[in-house]
C-alpha positions in Angstrom: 20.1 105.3 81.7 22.3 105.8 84.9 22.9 108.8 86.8 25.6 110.5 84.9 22.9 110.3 81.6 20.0 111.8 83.0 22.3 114.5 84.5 23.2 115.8 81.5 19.8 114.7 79.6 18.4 117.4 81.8 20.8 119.8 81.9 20.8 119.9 78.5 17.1 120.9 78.4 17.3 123.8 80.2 20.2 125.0 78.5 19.1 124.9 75.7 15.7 126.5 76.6 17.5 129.3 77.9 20.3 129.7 75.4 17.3 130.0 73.1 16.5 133.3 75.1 19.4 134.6 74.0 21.3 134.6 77.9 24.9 134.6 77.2 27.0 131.0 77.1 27.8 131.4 81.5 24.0 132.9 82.2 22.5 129.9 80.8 25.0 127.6 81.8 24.4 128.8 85.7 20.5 128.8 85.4 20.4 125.7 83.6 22.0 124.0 86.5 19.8 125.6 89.3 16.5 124.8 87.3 17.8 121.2 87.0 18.2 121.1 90.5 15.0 122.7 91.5 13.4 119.9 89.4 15.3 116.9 90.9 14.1 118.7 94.4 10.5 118.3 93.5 11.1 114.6 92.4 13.0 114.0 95.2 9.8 115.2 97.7 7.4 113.3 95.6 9.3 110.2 95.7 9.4 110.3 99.7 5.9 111.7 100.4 5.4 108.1 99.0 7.9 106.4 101.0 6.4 103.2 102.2 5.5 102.4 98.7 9.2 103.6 97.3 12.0 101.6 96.7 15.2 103.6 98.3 16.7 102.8 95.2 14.7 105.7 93.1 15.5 108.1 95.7 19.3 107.6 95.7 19.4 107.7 91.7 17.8 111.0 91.8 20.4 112.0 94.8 23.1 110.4 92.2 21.9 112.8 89.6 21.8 115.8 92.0 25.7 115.3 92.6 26.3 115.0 88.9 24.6 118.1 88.0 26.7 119.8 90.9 29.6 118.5 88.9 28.8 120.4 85.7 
């Protein structure tokens, strides 16, 4: 799955947990993307408070994923 994939995997989780919540189409679309981001965050801090055991390449999909979920 490349960045672009899990991106929109994710997004689409939240949106549709909080479209489920009956949010309107823009309210769910907004805090979709900011959950999604909050998440990749977390991953992103976990991955580094590991960093000598990391390959850089996990940490820059996960940045790659960020940007794409920006892009939504």
């Amino acid at each position: 799955m490349n960045a672009k994939e899990k991106a929109e995997e994710l997004f689409k989780q939240y949106y549709s947990y909080l479209k489920a919540n009956l949010m309107n189409d823009e309210e769910a679309w907004e805090d979709a993307k900011v959950c999604a981001l909050i998440a990749i965050d977390e991953i992103v801090e976990a991955i580094e408070w590991h960093e000598y055991e990391t390959p850089n390449k996990e940490i820059r999909f996960w940045m790659e994923v960020k940007q794409e979920i920006e892009k939504l």
